[in-house]
C-alpha positions in Angstrom: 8.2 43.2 -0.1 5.6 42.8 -2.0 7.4 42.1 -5.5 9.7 40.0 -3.3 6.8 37.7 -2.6 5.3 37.5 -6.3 9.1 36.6 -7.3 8.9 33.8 -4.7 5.5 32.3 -5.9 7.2 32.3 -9.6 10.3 30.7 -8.7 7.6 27.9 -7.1 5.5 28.3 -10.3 8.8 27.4 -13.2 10.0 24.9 -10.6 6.8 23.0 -10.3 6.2 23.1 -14.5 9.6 21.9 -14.7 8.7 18.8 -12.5 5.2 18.1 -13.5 7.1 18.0 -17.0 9.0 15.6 -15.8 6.5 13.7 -14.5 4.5 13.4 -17.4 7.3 13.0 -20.0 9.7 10.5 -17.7 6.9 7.6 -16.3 10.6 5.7 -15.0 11.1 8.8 -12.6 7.5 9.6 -11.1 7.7 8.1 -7.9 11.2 10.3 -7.4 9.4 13.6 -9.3 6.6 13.4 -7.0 8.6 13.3 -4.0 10.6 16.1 -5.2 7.2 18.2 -6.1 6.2 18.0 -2.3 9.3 18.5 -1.0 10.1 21.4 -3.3 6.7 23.0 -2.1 7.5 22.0 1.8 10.7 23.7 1.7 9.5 26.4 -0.3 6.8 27.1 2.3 9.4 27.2 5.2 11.3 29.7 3.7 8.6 32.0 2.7 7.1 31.7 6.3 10.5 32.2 7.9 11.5 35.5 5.7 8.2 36.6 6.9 8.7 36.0 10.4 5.4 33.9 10.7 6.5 30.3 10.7 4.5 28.4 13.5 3.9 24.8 14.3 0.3 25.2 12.7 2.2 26.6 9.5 4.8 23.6 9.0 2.4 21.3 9.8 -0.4 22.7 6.9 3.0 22.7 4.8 3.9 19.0 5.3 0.4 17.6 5.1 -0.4 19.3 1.6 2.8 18.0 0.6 2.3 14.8 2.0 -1.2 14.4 0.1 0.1 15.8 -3.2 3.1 12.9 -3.1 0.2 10.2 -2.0 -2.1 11.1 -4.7 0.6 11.3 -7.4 1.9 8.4 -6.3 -1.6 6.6 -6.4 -2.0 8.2 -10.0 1.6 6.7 -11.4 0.3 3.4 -10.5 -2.8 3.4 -12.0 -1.1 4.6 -15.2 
């Protein structure tokens, strides 16, 4: 299980360099890339939490409002650049 989980949070990790990459190199796509980065992390949440057996309203919620943030403040930060 426990393996399972560290295999998980590195599948997250190579997708999440492979975006912020993105980000960084493509300025045309950020507003798309920093969608995708919170919704890669949202879903990713869901499925951890529902392999586990633990997904509650509390946990979807803390899931969607982190990913919500992260797109805002990328957002703000691509127009500022």
């Amino acid at each position: 299980m426990k393996t399972k989980l560290i295999s998980s949070y590195l599948i997250l990790g190579l997708i999440l360099i492979c975006l912020s990459l993105i980000y960084i190199l493509y300025p045309g796509f950020r507003l798309l890339t920093a969608v995708l980065i919170g919704l890669s992390y949202f879903i990713w949440g869901l499925l951890i939490h529902r392999q586990e057996h633990t997904l509650h309203l509390p946990i979807v919620l803390e899931y969607f409002s982190l990913s919500l943030l992260t797109v805002i403040i990328l957002i703000f930060l691509s127009l500022r650049a």
